[in-house]
C-alpha positions in Angstrom: 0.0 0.0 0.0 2.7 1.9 0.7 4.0 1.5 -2.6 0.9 2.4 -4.1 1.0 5.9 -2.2 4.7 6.6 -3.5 3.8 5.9 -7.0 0.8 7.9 -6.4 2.8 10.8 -5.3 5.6 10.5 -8.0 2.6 10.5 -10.8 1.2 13.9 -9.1 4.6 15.4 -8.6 5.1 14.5 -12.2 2.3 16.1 -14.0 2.5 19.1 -11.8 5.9 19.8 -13.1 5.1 18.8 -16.9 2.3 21.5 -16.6 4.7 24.1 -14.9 6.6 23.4 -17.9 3.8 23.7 -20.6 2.8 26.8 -18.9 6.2 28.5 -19.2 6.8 27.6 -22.8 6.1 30.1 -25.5 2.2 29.8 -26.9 2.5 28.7 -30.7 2.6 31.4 -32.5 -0.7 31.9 -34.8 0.0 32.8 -38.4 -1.2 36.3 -39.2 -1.8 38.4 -41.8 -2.3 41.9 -42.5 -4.4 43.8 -45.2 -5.0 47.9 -46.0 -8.7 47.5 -47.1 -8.6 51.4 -47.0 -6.4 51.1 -50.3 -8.2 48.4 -51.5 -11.0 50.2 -51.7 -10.0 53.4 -52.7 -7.2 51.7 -55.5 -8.5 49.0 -57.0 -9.9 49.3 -60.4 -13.2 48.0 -59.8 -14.1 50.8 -56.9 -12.2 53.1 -59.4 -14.7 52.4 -62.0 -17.4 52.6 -59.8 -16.7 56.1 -58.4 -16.4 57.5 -62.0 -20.1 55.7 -62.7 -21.6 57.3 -60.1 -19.9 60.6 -60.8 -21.2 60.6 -64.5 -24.8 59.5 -63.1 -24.0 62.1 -60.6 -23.8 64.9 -62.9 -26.5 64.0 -65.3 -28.6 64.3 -62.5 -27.2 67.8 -61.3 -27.6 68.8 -65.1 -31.5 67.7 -65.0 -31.8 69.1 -61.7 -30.5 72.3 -62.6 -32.5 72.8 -65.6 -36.0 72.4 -63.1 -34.3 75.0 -61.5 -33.7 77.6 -63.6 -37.4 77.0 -64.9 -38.8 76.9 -61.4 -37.1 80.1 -60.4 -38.6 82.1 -63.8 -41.7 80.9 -62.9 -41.3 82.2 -59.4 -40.7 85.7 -61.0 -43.2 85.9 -63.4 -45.6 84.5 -60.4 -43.6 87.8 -58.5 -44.1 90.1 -61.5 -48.4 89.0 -61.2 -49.2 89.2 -57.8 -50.5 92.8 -58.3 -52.5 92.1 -61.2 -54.4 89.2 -60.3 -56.8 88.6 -57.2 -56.0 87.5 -53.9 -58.0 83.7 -55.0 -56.1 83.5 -58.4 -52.2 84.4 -57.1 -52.9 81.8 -54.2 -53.9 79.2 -56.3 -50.9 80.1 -58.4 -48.4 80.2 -55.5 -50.2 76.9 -53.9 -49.2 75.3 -58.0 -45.8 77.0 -57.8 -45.3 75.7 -54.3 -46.1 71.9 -55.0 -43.6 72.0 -58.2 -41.5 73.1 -55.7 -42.2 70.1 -53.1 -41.9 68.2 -56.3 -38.6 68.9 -56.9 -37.4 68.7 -53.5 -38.8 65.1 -53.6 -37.0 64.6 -56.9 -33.9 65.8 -55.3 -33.8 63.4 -52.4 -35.3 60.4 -54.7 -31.5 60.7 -56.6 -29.8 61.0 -54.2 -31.0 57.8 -52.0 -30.5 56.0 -55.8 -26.9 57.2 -55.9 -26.4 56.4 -52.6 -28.0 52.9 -53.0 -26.2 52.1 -55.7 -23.2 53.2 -54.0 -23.7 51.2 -51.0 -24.7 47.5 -53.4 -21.6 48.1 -55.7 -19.1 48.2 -52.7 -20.6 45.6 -50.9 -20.0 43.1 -54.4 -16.4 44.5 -54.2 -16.2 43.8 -50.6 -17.6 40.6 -50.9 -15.0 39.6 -53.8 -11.9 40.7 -51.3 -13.4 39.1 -48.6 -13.3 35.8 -51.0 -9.6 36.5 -52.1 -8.3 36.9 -48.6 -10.0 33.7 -47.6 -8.3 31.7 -50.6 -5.2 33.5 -49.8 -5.7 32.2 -46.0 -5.9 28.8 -47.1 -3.3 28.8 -49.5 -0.5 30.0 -47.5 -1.8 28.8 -44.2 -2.9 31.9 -42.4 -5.5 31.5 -39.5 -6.0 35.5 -38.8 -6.3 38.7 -41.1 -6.6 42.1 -39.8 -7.5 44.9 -41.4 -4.3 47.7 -41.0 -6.4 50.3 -39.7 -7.2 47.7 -36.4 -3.5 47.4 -35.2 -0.9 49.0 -34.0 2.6 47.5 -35.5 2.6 44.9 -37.9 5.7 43.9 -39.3 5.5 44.3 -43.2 6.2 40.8 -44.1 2.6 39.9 -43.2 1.0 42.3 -44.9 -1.1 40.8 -48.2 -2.3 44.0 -49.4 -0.4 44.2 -52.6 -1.7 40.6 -53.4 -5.1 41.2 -52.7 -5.4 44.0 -54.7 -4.0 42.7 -57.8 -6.4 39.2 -57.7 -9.1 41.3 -57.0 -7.9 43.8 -60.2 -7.9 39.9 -62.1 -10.8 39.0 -60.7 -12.9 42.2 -60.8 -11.7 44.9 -63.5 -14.8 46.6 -63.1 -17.9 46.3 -61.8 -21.4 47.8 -63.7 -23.2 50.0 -61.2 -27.3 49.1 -61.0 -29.2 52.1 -61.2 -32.3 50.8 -59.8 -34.8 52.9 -59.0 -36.8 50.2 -57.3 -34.3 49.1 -54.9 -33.3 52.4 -53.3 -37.5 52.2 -52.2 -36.6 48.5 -50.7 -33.8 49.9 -48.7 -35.8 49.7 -45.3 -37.2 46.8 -45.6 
């Protein structure tokens, strides 16, 4: 029995000391990768080509806009130039017409620019979507368990940073991307 107890002892002592020893080594190190999705995003020809989309879109719209403008406002000064030769009924119901063009436009307005910013929103999401893709192939090609975005660290040594090789897959993989103008979808945007 006593024995028994003494091997009992020297098993105890034994793992206590192999765990002692696990717990002072160094943890494994996890293999980590970096990525600058900022330049990704702002670089890459696909969100290049989607900025200048929505810029021309953008300025057909200001063009269209401004036209209703310049009409609206010549309206408003003939309406100006009549208010002392028609009755109080007649330049009301004039100004109440002038007004609602007005509400109109306003609603025009905001309609374009919640479809420019919809369509903004979807196109980056697909190019998002498509990096997101890349850095997971990447991962399992070169046996990387973590990526972190650059703008989330403090130091990162530059020899895990995948930036550059992100980009040019996803410049392969996505050379551009056709924006959808669809005016039904920025209505579905809050549901």
């Amino acid at each position: 029995m006593k024995t028994l107890r003494i091997y009992a002892f020297a098993l105890v002592t034994m793992m206590g000391f192999a765990a002692a020893a696990m717990a002072d080594a160094a943890p494994a190190a996890v293999p980590i990768a970096t990525v600058n999705i900022q330049l990704i995003m702002r670089d890459s020809t696909a969100a290049q080509n989607v900025r200048e989309q929505l810029e021309s879109k953008q300025k057909s719209f200001q063009s269209d806009i401004s036209k209703k403008q310049d009409k609206l406002q010549k309206e408003q000064q003939d309406l100006g130039k009549q208010q002392s030769v028609l009755s109080k009924d007649a330049f009301a119901e004039k100004s109440r017409a002038f007004n609602s063009k007005v509400t109109e436009m306003q609603k025009e307005v905001q309609s374009k620019k919640a479809l420019l910013d919809n369509s903004f929103e979807r196109s980056i999401g697909e190019i998002q979507k498509v990096v997101t893709d890349i850095i997971t192939d990447l991962a399992k090609e070169k046996g990387f368990a973590v990526a972190i975005p650059t703008s989330q660290i403090l130091y990162g040594d530059s020899r895990l940073d995948i930036t550059d090789e992100v980009l040019k897959r996803l410049n392969q993989k996505l050379p551009k991307l056709d924006v959808k103008f669809d005016e039904s979808s920025s209505s579905k945007k809050g549901e």
